[in-house]
VONUKOL-340024 format. One record per residue: x, y, z of N, C-alpha, C in turn; residue number from 1. Coordinates in steps of 0.2 Angstrom, whole numbers. Each point is the difference from the previous one (the first is absolute). Layout:
<nodes>
[[X Y Z] [X Y Z] [X Y Z] NUM]
...
</nodes>
This chain:
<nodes>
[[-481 194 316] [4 5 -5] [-4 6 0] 1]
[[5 6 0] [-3 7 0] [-4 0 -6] 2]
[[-6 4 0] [-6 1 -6] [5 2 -7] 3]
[[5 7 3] [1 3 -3] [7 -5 -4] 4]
[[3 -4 4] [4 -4 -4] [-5 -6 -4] 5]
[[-3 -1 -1] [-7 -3 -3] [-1 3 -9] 6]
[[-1 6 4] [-2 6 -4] [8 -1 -6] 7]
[[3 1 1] [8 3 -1] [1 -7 -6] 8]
[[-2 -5 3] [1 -6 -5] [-5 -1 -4] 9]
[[-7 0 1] [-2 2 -5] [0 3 -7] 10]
[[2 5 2] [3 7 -2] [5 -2 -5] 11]
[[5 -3 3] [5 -4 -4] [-1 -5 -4] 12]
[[-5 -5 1] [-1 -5 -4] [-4 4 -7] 13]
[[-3 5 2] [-2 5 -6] [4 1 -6] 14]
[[5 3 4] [4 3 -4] [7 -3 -4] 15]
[[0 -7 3] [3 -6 -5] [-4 -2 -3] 16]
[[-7 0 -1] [-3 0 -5] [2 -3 -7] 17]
[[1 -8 -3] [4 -2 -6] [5 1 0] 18]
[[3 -2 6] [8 -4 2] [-3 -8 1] 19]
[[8 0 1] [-1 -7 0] [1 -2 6] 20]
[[-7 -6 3] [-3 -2 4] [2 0 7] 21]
[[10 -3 -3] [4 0 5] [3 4 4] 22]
[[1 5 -4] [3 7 -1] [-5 5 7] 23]
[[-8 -3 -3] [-4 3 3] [1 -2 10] 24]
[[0 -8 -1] [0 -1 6] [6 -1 4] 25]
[[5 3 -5] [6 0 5] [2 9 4] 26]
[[-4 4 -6] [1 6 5] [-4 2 5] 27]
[[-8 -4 0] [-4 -1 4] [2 -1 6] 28]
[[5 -7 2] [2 -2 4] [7 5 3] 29]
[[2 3 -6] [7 5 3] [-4 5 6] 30]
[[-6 2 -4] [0 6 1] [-5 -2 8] 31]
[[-5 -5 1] [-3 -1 6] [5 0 5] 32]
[[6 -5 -4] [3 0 8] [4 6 1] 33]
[[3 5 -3] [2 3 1] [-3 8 5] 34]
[[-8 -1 -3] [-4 6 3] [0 -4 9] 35]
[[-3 -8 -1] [1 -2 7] [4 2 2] 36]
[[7 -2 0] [7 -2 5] [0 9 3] 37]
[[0 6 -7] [1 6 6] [-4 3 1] 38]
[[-8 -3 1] [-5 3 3] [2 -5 8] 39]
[[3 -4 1] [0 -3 6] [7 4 4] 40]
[[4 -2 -4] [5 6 0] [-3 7 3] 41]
[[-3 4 -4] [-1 7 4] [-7 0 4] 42]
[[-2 -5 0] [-4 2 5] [1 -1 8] 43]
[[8 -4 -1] [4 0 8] [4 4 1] 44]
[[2 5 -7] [6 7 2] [-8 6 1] 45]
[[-4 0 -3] [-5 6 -1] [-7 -2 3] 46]
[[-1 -4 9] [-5 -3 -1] [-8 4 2] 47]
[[4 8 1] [-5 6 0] [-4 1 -6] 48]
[[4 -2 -6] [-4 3 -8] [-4 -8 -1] 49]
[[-7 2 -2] [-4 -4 -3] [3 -5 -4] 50]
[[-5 -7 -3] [4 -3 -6] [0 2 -6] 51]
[[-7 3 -1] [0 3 -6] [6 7 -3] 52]
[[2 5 9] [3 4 -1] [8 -4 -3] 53]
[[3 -4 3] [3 -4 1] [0 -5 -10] 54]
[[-4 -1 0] [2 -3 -8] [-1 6 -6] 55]
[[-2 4 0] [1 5 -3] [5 3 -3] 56]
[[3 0 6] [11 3 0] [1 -8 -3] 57]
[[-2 -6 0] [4 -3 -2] [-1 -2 -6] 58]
[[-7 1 -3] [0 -1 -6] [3 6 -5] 59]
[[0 6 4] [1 6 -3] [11 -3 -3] 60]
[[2 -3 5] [8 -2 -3] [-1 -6 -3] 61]
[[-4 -4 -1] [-1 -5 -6] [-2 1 -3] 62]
[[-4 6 -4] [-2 0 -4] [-7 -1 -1] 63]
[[-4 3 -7] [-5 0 -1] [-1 -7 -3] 64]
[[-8 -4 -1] [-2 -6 -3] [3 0 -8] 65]
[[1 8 -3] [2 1 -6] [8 0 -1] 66]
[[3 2 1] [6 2 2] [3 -7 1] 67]
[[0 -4 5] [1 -8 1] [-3 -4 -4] 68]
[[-4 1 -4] [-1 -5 -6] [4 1 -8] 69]
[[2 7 3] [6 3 -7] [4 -4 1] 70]
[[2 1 6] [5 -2 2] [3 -9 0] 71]
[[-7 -4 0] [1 -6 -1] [1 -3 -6] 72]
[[-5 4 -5] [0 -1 -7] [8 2 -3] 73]
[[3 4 2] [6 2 -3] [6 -5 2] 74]
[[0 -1 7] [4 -7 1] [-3 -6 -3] 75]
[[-6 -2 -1] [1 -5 -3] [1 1 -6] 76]
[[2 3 -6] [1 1 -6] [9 -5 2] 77]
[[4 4 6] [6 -5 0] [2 -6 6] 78]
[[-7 -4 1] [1 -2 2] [-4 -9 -1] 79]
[[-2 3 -8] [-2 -7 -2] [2 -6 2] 80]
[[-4 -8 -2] [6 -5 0] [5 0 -3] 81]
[[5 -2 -1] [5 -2 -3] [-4 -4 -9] 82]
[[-4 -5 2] [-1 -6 -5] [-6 4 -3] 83]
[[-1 6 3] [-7 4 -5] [1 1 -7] 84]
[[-6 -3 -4] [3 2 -7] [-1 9 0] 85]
[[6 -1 -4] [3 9 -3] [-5 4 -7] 86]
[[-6 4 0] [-2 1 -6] [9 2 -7] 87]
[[-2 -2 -5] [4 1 -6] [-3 4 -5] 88]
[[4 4 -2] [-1 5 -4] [0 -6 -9] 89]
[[-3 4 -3] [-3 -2 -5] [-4 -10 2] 90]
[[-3 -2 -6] [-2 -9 0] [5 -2 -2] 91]
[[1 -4 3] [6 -6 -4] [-5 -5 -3] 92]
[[4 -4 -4] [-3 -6 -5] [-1 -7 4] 93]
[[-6 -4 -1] [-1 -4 2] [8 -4 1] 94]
[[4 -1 -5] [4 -3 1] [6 1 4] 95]
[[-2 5 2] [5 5 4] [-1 -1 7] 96]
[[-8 -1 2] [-4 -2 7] [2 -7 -1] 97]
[[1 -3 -4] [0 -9 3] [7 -2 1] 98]
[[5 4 -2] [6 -3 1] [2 5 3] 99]
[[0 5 2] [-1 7 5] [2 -3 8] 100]
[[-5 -8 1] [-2 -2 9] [8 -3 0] 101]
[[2 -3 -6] [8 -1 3] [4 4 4] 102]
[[-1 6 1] [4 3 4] [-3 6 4] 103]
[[-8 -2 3] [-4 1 5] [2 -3 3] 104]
[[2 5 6] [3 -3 6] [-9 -3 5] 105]
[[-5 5 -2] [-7 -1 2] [-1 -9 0] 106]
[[1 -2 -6] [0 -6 -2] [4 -6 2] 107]
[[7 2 3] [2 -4 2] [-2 0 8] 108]
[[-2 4 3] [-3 1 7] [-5 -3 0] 109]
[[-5 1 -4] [-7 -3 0] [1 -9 0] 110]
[[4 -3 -3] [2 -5 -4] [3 -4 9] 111]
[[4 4 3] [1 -1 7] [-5 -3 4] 112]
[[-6 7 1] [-4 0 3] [-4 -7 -1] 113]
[[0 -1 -6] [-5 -5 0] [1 -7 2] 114]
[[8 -2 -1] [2 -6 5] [2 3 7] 115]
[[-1 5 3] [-2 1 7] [-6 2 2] 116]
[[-6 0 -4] [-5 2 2] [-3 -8 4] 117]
[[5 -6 -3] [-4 -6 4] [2 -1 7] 118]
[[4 4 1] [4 -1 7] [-5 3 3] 119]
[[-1 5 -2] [-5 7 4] [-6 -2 -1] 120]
[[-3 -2 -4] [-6 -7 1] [-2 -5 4] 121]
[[5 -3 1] [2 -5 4] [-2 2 8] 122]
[[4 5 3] [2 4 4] [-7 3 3] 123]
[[-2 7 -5] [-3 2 1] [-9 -5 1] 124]
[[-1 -6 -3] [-6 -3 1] [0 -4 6] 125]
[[6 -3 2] [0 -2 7] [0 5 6] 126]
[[2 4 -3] [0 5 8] [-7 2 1] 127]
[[-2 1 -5] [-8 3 -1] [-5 -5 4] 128]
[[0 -6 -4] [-6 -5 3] [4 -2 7] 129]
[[7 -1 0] [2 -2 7] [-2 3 6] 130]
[[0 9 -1] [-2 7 5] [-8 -2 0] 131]
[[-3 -1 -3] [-7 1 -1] [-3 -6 3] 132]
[[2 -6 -2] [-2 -6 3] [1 0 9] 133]
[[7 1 1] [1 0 5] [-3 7 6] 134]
[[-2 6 -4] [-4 3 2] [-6 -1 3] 135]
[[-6 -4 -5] [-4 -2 2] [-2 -5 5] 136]
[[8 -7 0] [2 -3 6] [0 4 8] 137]
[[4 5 -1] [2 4 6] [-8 3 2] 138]
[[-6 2 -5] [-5 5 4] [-4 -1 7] 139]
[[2 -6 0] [-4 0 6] [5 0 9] 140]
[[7 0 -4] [5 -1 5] [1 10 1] 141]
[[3 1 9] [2 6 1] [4 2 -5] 142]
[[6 -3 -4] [4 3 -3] [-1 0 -8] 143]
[[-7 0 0] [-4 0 -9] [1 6 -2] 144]
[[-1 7 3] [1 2 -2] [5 5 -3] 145]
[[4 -1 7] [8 3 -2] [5 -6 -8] 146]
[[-4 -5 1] [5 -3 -6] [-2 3 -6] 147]
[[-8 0 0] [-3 5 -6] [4 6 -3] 148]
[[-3 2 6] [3 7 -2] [7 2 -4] 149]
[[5 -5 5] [9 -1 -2] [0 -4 -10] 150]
[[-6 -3 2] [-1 -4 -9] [0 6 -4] 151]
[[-5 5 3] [-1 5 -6] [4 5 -1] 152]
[[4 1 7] [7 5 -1] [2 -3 -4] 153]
[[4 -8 0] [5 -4 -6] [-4 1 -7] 154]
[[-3 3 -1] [-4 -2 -6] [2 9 -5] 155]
[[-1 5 5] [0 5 0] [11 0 -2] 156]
[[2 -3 4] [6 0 -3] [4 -1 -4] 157]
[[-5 -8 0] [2 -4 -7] [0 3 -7] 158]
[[-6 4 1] [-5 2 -9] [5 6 1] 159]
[[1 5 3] [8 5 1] [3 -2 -4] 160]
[[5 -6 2] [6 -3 -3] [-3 -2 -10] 161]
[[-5 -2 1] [-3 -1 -6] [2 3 -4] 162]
[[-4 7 1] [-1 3 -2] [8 5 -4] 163]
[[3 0 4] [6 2 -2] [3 -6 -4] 164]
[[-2 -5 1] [3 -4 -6] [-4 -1 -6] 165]
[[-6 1 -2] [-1 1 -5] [2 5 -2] 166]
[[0 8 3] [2 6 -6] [5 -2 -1] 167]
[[7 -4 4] [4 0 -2] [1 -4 -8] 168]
[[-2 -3 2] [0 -6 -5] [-5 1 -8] 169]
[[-6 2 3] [-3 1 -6] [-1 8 -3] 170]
[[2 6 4] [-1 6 -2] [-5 5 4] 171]
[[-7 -4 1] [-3 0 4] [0 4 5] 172]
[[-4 7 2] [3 4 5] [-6 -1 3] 173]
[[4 -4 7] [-5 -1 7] [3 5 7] 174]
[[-4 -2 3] [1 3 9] [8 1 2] 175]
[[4 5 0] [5 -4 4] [2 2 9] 176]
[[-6 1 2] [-1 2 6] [-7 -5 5] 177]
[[0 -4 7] [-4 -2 2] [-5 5 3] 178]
[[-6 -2 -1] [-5 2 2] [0 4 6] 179]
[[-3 7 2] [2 4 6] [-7 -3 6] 180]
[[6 -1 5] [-6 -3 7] [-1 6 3] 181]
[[-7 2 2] [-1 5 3] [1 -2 8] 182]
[[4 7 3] [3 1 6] [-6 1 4] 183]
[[1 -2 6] [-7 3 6] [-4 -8 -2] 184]
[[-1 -3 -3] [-6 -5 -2] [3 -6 6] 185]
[[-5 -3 4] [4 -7 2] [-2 -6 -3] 186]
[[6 -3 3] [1 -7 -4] [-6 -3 -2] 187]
[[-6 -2 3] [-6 -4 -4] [-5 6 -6] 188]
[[2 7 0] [0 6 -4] [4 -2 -7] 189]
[[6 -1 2] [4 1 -5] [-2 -8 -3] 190]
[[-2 -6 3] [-3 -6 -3] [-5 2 -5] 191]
[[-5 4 5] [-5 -1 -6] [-1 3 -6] 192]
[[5 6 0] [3 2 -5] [1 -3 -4] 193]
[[6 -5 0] [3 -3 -6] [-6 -5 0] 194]
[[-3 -3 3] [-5 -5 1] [-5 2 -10] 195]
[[-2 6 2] [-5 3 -2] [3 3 -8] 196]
[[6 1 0] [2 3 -7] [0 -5 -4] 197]
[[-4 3 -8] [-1 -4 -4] [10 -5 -4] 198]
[[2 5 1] [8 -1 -1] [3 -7 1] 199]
[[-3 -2 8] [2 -5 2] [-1 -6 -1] 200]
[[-6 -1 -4] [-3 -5 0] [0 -2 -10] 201]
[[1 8 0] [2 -2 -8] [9 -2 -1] 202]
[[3 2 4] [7 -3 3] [1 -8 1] 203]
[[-5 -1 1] [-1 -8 1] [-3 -3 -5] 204]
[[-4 2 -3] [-1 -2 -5] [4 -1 -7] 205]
[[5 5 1] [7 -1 -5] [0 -3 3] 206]
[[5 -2 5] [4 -6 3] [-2 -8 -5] 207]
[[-6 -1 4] [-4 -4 -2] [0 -3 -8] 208]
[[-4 6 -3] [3 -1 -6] [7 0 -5] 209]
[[6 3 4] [6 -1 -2] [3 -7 -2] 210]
[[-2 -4 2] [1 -7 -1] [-2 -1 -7] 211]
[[-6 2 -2] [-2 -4 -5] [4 3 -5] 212]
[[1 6 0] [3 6 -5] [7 -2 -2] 213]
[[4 -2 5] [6 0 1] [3 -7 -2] 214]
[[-6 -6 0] [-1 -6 -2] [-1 2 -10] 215]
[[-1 3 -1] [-4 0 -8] [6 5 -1] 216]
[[3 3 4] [6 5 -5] [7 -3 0] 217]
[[2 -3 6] [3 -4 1] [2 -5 -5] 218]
[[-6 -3 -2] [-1 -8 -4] [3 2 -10] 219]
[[-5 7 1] [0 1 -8] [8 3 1] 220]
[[3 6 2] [7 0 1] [6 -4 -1] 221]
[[-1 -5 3] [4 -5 0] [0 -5 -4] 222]
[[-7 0 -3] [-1 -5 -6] [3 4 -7] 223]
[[-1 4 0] [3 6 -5] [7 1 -2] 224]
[[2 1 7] [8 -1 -2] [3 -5 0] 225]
[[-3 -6 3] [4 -6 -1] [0 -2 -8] 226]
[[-6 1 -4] [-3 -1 -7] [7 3 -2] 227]
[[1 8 1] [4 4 -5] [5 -2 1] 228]
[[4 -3 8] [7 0 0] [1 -7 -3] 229]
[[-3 -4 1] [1 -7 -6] [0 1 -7] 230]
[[-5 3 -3] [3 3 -6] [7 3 -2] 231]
[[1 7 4] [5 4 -1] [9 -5 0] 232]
[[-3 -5 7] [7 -3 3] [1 -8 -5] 233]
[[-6 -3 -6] [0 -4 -2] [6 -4 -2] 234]
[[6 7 -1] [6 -3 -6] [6 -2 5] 235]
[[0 3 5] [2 -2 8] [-3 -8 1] 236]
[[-2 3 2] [-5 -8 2] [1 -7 -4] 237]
[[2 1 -7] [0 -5 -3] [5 -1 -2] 238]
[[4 6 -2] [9 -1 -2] [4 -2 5] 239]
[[-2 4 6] [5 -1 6] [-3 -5 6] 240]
[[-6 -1 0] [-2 -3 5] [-3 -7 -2] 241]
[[-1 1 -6] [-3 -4 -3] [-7 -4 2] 242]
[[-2 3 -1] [-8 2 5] [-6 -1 -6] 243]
[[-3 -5 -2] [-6 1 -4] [-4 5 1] 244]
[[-3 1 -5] [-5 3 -3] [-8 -2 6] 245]
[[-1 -7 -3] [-5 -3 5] [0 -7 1] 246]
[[-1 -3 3] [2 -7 3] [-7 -5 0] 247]
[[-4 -2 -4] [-6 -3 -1] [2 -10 0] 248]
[[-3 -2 3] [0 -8 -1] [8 -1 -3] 249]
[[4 0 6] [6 -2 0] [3 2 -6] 250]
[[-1 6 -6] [2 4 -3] [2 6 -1] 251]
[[4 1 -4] [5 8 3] [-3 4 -6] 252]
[[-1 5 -2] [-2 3 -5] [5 6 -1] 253]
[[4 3 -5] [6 5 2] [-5 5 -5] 254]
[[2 6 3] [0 5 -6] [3 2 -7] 255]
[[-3 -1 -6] [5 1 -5] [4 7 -2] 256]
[[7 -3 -2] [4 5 -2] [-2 7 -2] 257]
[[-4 -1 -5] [-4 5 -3] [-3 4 4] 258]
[[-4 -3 5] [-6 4 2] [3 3 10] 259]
[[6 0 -1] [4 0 7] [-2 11 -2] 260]
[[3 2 -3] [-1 9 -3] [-5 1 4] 261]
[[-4 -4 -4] [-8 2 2] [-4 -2 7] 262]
[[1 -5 5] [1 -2 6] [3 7 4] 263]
[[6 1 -3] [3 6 6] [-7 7 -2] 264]
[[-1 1 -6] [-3 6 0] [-10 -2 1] 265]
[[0 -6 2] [-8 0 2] [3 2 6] 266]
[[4 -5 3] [-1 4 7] [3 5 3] 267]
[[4 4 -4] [-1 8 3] [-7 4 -1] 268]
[[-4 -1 -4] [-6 3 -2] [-4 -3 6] 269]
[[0 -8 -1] [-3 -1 8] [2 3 5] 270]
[[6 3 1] [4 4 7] [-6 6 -2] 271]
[[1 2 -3] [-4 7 -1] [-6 -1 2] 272]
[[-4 -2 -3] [-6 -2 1] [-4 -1 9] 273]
[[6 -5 2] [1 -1 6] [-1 6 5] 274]
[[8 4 0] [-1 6 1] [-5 5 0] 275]
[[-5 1 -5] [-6 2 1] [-4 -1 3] 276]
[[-3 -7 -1] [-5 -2 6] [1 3 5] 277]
[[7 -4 3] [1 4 8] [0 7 2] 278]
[[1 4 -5] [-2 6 2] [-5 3 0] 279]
[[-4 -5 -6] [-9 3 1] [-2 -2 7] 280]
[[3 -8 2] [-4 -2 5] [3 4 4] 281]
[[6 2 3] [1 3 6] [-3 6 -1] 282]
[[-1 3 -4] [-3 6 -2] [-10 2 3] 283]
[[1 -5 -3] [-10 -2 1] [-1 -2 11] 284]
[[6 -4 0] [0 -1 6] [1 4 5] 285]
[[4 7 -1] [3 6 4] [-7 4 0] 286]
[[-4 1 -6] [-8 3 0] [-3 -5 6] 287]
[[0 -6 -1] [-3 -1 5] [0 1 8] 288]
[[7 -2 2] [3 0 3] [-1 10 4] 289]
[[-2 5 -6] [0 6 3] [-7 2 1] 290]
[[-6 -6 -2] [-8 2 1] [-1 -6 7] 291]
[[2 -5 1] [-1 -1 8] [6 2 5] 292]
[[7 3 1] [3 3 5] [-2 6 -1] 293]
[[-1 5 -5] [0 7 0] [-8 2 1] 294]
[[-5 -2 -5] [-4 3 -1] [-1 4 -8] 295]
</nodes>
């Protein structure tokens, strides 16, 4: 890569200076491949003008490292996530926050995520030790290395798609763009690359960990709701279905008339209750989620 497109990104990582991480490495990557593709470009229409003459003119119509950081910061102002929480004008009252998540749509996404975070658990910990094992299987065979390599492209993909599903889901503003391969590089080049970034392997170690996370959000999620929906659904259950309460040593135990009121409004409070965790945890998990994909 040309000094001065080196130069140019630095420059730029400057000048995002206290943006947000993803923000940073996504204009990073706009702006790399872009200075490549029409330095390659003119250097086949112009190939009597130097490179540095040659990038020069091109940065001169892209803009300066200041200028394109204006201009990222201003588009991201509308193009937050969707599930981003909104600052609000004046405090609202405790009471207001806790029955408030009824109608965060944040919360019911996050509440999603967490009975999907098992699937992607699941998924993601097997491909992980499966690539990796099988890896170390293949090193000493000719084709160890290309399956390596093709492991850590899948992984680079995968944590991509991730990635956009956590903003989506928890608010979280991550990468929405794959990391740029540099041109000119050959293929055991461009290996060692991805070989060598810390990215990658902290990539995998999400994977890896995903499991356990997705297992423990998973569990409390769905223990949560089924507590709240059995309270809330108690009067159903036992008028129309006729469904005990509990069933202990061939004993039916019913809910008393009286205390039916009270059943439905534990378990909406449970509802709520519920609904926050999973936002805290998809919440707590999208930070993570943006210090090993992002940085």
């Amino acid at each position: 890569m040309s000094d001065m497109i080196k130069e140019y990104l630095d420059s730029l990582e400057k000048a995002l200076s206290g943006s947000d991480p993803a923000t940073v490495r996504d204009a990073l990557g706009d702006a790399e491949e872009h200075l490549r593709t029409a330095l390659d470009d003119a250097s086949i229409e112009s190939p009597d003008l130097s490179g540095d003459e040659l990038i020069r003119g091109i940065i001169e119509d892209y803009g300066t490292p200041e200028e394109v950081a204006d201009a990222y910061r201003r588009i991201e102002k509308y193009s937050t996530p969707v599930l981003a929480g909104r600052k609000k004008n004046g405090d609202r009252s405790a009471t207001s926050k806790f029955f408030g998540v009824l109608i965060d749509p944040r919360a019911y996404g996050a509440m999603f995520y967490g009975l999907f975070s098992l699937i992607t658990g699941i998924f993601y910990f097997t491909w992980a030790v499966t690539g990796l094992s099988m890896s170390l299987g293949f090193a000493m065979m000719i084709f160890g290395l290309p399956f390596f390599g093709l492991f850590l492209l899948s992984v680079q993909g995968l944590m991509l798609v991730e990635g956009r599903l956590v903003e989506a889901l928890s608010g979280i503003r991550m990468p929405r763009r794959a990391a740029v391969s540099r041109k000119g590089l050959s293929i055991w080049q461009k290996f060692v690359s991805l070989a060598k970034d810390r990215r990658t392997w902290k990539s995998i170690l999400y994977m890896i960990m995903q499991l356990f996370f997705g297992i423990m959000h998973f569990t409390v999620t769905i223990t949560l709701f089924a507590f709240s929906a059995s309270f809330i659904l108690r009067p159903i259950l036992e008028y129309t279905f006729e469904l005990p309460m509990m069933h202990i040593n061939g004993i039916d135990y019913w809910t008393p008339g009286w205390f039916m009121p009270f059943a439905v409004i534990i378990g909406i409070l449970l509802l709520i209750v519920t609904l926050h965790a999973a936002r805290g945890m998809t919440r707590a998990h999208g930070k993570w989620a943006k210090r090993m994909l992002v940085g």
